[in-house]
C-alpha positions as CSV (number, residue, x, y, z in Angstrom):
1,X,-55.3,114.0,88.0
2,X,-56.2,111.2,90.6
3,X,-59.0,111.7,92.6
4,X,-60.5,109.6,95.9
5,X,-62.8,110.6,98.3
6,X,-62.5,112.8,101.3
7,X,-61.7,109.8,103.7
8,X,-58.9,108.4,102.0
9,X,-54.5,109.9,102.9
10,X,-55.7,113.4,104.5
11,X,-55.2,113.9,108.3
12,X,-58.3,113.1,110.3
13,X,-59.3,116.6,111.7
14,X,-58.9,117.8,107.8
15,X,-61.5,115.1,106.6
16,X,-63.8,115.5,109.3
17,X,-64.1,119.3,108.1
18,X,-64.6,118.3,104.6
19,X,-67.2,115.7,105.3
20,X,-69.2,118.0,107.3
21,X,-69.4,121.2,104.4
22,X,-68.8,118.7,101.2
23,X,-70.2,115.4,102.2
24,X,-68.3,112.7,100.1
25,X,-67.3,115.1,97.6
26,X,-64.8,114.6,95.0
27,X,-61.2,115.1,95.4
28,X,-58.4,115.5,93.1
29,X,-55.3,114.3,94.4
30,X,-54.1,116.8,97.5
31,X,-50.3,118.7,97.5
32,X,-48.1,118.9,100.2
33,X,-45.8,121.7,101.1
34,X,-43.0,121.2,103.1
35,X,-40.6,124.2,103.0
36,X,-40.7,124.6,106.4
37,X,-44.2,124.2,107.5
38,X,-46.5,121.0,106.2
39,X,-49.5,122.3,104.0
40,X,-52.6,120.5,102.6
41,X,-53.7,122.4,99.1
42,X,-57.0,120.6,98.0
43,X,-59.1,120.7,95.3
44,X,-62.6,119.7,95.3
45,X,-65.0,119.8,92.5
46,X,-68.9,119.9,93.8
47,X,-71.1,120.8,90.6
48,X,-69.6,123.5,89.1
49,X,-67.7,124.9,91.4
50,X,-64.0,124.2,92.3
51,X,-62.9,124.8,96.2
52,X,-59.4,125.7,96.3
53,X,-58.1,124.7,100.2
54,X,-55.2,125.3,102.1
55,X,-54.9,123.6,105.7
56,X,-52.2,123.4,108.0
57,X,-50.7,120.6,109.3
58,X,-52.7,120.9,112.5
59,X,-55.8,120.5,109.8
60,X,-56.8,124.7,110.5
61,X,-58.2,126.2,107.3
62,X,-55.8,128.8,106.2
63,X,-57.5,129.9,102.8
64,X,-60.4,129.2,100.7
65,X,-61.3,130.0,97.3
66,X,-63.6,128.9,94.7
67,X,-64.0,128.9,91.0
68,X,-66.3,127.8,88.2
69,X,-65.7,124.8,86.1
């Protein structure tokens, strides 16, 4: 997977939410969903855990979920 940190291709009101709960965290290259509405899935790896994240294109959260490594 391809990874790059938080400030690098995601919309600005997405990365300033990640920056503030993650710092410069991590992430594995985001997907985009484009049925009919534009999603962000992201994956961040912080220590252990994995954060599983789904934003809107507007950049609102929409679902969060976390894992172990």
């Amino acid at each position: 997977m391809l990874g790059y940190t938080i400030s690098e291709k995601l919309p600005t009101k997405i990365s300033e939410y990640m920056k503030q709960r993650f710092g410069e965290a991590f992430v594995f290259e985001p997907k985009t969903d484009e049925e009919e509405d534009v999603f962000y899935k992201i994956k961040i790896q912080q220590g252990d855990l994995f954060y599983h994240l789904k934003f809107d294109e507007n950049g609102c959260l929409l679902e969060r979920d976390i894992s172990c490594v």
